[in-house]
N, C-alpha and C positions, 0 to 999 in steps of 0.2 A: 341463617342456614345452619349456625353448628350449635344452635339450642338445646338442651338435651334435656329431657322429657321423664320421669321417672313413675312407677307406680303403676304402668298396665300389668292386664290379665297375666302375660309373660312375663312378666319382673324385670323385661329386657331393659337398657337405657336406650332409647330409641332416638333418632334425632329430630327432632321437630321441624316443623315450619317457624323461620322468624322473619319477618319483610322488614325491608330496610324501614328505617324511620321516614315518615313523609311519600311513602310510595302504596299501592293499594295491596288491601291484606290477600295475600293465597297465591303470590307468581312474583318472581323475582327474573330478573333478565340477565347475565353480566358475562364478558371472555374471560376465557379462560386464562390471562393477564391479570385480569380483576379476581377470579379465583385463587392464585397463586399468592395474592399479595395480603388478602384475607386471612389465608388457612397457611397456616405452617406445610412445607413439603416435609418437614423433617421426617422422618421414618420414628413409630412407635404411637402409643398408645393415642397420645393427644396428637398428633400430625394427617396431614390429609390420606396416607396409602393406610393408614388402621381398617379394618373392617369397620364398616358403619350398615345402619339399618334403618334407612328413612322411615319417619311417614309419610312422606311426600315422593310425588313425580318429580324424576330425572330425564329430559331431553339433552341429549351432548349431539354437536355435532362439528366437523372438522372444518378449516380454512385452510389448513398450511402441517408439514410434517404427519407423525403419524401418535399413536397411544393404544398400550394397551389395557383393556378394562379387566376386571373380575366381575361377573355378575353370578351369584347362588352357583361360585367354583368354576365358573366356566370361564372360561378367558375368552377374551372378544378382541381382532387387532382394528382396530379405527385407521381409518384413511378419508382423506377429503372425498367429502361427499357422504360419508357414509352418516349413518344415526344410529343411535343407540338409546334404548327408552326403556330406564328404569323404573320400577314400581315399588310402590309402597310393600313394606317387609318383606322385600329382594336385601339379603347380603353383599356388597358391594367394595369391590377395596381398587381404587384408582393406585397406579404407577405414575412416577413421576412426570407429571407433563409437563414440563421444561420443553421436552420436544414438537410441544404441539400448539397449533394454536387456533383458537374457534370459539365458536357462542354452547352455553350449558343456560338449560332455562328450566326452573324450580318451578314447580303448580300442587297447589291441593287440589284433589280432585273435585272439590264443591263451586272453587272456582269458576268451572264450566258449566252451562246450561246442563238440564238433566238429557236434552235430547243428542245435544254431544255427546255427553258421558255411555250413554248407549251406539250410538251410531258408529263410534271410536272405538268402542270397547274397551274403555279406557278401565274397567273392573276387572278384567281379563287376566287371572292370575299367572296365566300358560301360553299368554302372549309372545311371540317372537320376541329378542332383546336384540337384536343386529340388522339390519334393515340398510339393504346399497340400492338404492332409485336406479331406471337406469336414464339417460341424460334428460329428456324431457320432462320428468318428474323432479329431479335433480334442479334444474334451473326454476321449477315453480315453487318447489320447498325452499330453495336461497331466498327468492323474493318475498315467501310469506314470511321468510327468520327473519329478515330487512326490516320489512317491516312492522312487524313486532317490537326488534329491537330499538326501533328510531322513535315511536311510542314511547315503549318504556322510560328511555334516558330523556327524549326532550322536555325541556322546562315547562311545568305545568300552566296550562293555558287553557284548561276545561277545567270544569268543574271537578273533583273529586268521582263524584258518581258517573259522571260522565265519561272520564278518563277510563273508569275501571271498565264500561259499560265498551268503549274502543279494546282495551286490552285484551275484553271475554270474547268478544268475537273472530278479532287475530290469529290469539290461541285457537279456537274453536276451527279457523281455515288449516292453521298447521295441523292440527292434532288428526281433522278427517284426510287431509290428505296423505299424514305419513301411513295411518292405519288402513288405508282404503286402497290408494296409490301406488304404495310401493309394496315388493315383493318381500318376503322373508328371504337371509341367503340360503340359497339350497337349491333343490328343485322342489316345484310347488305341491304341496301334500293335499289329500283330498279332504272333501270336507267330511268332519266326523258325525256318526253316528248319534241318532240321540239316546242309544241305549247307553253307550260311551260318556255323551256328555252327563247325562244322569249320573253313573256311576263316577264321572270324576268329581263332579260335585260334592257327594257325597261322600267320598273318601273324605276332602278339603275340607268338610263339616266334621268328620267323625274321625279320623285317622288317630286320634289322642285317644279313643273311646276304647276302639276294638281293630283287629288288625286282619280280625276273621273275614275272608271271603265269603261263607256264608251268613254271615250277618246281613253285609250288602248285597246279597243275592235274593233273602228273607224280606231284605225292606223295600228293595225296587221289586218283587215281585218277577227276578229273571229266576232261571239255573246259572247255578254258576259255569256251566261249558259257556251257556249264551255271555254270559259277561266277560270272560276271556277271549271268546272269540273275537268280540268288539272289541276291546281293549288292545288288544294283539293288530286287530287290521288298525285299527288309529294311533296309537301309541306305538305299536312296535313291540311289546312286552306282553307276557300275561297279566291278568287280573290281580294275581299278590303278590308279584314279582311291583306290579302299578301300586299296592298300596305299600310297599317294605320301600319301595325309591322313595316314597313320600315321605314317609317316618325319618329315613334317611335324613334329608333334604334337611326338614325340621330342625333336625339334633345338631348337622352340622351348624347352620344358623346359630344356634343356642349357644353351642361352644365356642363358635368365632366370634361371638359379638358381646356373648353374656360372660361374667363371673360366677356364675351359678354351680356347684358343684355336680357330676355326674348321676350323685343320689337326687336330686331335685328337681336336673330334667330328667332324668328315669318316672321320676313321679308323674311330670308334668305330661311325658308322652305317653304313660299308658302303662308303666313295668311294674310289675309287681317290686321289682329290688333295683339295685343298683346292678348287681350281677347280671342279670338277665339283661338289662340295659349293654352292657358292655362287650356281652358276648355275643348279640342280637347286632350289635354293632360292629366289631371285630370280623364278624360271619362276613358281611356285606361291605366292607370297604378296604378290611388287610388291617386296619390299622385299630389299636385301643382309642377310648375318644381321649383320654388323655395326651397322649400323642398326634391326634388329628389337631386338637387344640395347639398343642406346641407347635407344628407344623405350621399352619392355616396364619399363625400370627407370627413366627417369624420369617413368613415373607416381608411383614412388614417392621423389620429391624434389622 
């Protein structure tokens, strides 16, 4: 699990997939007991609450007590019952769970059959990350984490491929029914637009490139009123108010996770300078990234 990965496109250090020795590659199973005794809680850099940036899926889910998560700044409070489903380059920074206690289950996404991986949505960058069932989904998602987890640990008695071949399928029941099953918390939002999912796509591809509204208005072939207006009914925001959160989003990531200096990701996201970087920055959240930085990591110290 705390592998670390160096040398992608983002220069980020990213954390890898490691599976245990003697267990099948791409999913690991284990409580959060067994997490604890793994990972350092200590606070700072090399300790579990540091900012990390998987490349792998995170499912957490609670038995006893409570926890709070960070997911890309957003804080989450876990309670039994509830889920929480990380993704791969989400920023992420766990609080001490001393308090809690439950199953966390690690996946690469290839892991999964391809028609899971679609049916799940398990690509889904803008995926809900908080998810409370309510009782009867509740007690079918304990039963598929069960037995998942009774797989996992029991003493190997199939084959290797065979094993793995029980495990993809397991996953494969959890995964459709927490995506399918269960509700996001809130009240339930409608379903978007494709002129919306177009354009957010397209930001998520280009957002480094150009930050210009008419660019993606030029390449989807809308007006920019039409792509606001969609934007605004599914999102909630306008069209570059949806592409500047992104840019946002990004930068914060970079600074909480990376050492990279503000000249580098100014480059990385698009800035002509560092300046423009900073004040493009400042504009949109109150704060220099310098200090967003100092911030974001001394929660975890």
């Amino acid at each position: 699990m705390v592998k670390k990965r160096h040398g992608d496109a983002a220069e980020i250090a990213d954390i890898a997939f490691a599976a245990p020795v003697g267990t099948p590659t791409g999913i690991e199973v284990m409580s959060l007991a067994e997490l604890r005794k793994r990972v350092p809680v200590r606070m700072g850099k090399a300790g579990l609450t540091a900012p990390q940036r998987p490349t792998f899926h995170h499912l957490l889910t609670l038995t006893s007590g409570s926890l709070w998560h960070t997911v890309d700044f957003t804080g989450y409070a876990l309670k039994p019952g509830s889920w929480l489903w990380v993704r791969p380059g989400q920023v992420q920074q766990w609080a001490d769970p001393h308090e809690a206690e439950g199953t966390l289950i690690l996946f690469e996404r290839d892991f999964l059959d391809p028609g899971t991986v679609a049916a799940a949505a398990v690509d889904d960058r803008h995926a809900a990350v908080l998810h409370v069932p309510v009782a009867e989904d509740r007690d079918a998602l304990d039963t598929a984490t069960a037995h998942l987890t009774l797989e996992f640990q029991a003493p190997r008695r199939l084959p290797l491929d065979t094993h793995t071949a029980v495990l993809r399928h397991l996953l494969a029941v959890l995964v459709l029914r927490l995506a399918r099953v269960t509700a996001p918390v809130g009240s339930p939002a409608p379903e978007p637009g494709e002129t919306y999912l177009r354009f957010r796509d397209a930001v998520d591809r280009d957002f480094t490139r150009t930050r210009r509204l008419e660019d993606y208005a030029q390449a989807l072939g809308y007006s920019t009123r039409t792509l606001s207006r969609a934007t605004l009914a599914a999102a909630g925001v306008g069209a570059k108010e949806f592409i500047d959160r992104r840019v946002i989003l990004e930068a914060r990531r970079l600074l909480a996770h990376g050492d990279q200096s503000a000249s580098r990701i100014a480059a990385q996201l698009g800035f002509s300078s560092a300046t423009n970087f900073s004040k493009f920055f400042h504009q949109r959240t109150g704060q220099s990234p310098v200090a967003f930085r100092t911030a974001v990591r001394g929660h975890a110290t």
